[in-house]
C-alpha positions as CSV (number, residue, x, y, z in Angstrom):
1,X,1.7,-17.3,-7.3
2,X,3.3,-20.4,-5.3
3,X,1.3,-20.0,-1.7
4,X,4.3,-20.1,0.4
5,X,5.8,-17.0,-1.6
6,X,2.3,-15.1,-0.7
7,X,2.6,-16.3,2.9
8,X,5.9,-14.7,2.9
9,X,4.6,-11.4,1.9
10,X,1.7,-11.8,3.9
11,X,3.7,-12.0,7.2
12,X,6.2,-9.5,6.1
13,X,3.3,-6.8,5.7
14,X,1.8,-7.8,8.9
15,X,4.6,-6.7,11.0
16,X,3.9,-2.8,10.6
17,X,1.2,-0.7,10.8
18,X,3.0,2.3,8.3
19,X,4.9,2.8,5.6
20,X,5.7,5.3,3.2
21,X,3.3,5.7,0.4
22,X,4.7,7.4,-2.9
23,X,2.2,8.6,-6.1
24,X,2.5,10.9,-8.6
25,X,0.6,13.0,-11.0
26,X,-1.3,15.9,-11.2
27,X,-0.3,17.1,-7.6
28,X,3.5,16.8,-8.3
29,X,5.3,13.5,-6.6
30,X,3.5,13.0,-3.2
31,X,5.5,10.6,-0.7
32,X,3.6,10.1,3.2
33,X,4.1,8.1,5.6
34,X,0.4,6.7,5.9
35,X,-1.3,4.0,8.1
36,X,-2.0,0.2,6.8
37,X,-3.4,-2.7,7.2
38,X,-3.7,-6.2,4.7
39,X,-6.5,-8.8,4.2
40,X,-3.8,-11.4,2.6
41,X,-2.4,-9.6,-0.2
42,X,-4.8,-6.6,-0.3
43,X,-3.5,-3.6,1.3
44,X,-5.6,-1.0,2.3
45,X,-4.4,2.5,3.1
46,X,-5.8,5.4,5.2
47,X,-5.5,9.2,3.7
48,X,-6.4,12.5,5.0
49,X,-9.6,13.3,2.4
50,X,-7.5,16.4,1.1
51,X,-4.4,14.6,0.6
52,X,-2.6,15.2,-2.5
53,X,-2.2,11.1,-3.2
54,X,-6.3,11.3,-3.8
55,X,-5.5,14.2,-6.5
56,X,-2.9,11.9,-8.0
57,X,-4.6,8.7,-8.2
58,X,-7.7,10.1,-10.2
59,X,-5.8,9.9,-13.0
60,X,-2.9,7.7,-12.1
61,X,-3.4,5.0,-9.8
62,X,0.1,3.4,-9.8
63,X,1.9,3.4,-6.4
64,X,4.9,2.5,-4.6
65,X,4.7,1.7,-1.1
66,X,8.6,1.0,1.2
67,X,8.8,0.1,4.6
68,X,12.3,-1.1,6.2
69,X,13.2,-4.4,4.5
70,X,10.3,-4.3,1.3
71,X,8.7,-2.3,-1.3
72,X,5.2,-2.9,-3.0
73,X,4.5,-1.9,-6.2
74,X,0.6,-1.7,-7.3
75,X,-2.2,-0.1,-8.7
76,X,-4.7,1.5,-5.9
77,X,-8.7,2.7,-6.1
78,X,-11.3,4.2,-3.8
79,X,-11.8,1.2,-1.1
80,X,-15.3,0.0,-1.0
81,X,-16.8,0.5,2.4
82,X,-17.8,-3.3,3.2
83,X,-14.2,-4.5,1.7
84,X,-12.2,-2.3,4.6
85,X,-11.2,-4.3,7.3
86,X,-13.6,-4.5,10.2
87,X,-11.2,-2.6,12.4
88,X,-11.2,0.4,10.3
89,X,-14.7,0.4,9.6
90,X,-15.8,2.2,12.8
91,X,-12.9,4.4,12.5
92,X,-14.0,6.0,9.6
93,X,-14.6,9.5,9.6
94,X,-15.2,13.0,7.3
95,X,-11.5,13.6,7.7
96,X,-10.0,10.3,6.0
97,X,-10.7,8.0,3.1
98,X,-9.6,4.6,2.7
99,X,-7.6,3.5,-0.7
100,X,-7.6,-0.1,-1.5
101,X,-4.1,-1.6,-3.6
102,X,-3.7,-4.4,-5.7
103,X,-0.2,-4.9,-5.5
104,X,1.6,-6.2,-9.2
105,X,4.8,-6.6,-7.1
106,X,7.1,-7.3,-4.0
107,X,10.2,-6.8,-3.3
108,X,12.5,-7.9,-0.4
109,X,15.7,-5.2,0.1
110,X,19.1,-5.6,2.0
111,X,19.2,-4.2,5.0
112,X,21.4,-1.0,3.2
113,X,18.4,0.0,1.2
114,X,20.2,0.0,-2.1
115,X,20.2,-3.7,-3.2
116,X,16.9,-5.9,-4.1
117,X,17.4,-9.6,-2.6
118,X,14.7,-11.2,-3.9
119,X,11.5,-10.0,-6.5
120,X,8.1,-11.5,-6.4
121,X,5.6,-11.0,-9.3
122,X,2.1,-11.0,-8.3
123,X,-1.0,-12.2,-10.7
């Protein structure tokens, strides 16, 4: 991927702190908004440790994440502890777990939510 096209994602994903997280599988099709944050282009995600998302990514790990403007497609996992960013690290607790997603692709969306202005593959 051509570094200025990751910058651009980068920023974009830096300027929230939420956005709505969809999976599906064995729970049904779950959709939360859920709190994030992203090291570059990893994007790490904190659930409640009995959400239904957990339940659905045992056994298929393939999400889609929107916030106003973008959507993310990816795959996501069980975070490793030391990989979290350091300011979720002390805020871990019984009550959450942290999922990690390697995102396979961005998207930039008109401002009516229907329309996809631009598409970025990621390796």
């Amino acid at each position: 991927m051509l570094s200025h096209l990751k910058q651009r994602i980068i920023a974009v994903l830096a300027q929230t702190a939420q956005a709505a997280l969809a999976t599906s599988g064995a729970a049904g099709l779950q959709i939360s908004v859920c709190p994030y944050l992203n090291d570059e282009l990893k994007v790490f995600v904190r659930l409640h440790s009995q959400s239904e998302h957990l339940v659905n990514l045992e056994t298929q790990p393939d999400i889609v994440m929107t916030a106003d403007g973008w959507r993310l497609f990816g795959v996501a996992c069980a975070a490793v502890p030391e990989s979290v960013p350091l300011a979720w690290q002390t805020g871990q607790s019984a009550w959450s777990q942290v999922i990690e997603i390697a995102p396979s692709r961005f998207e930039f969306i008109e401002p009516d939510g229907a329309n996809i202005r631009e598409t970025i593959d990621i390796d």
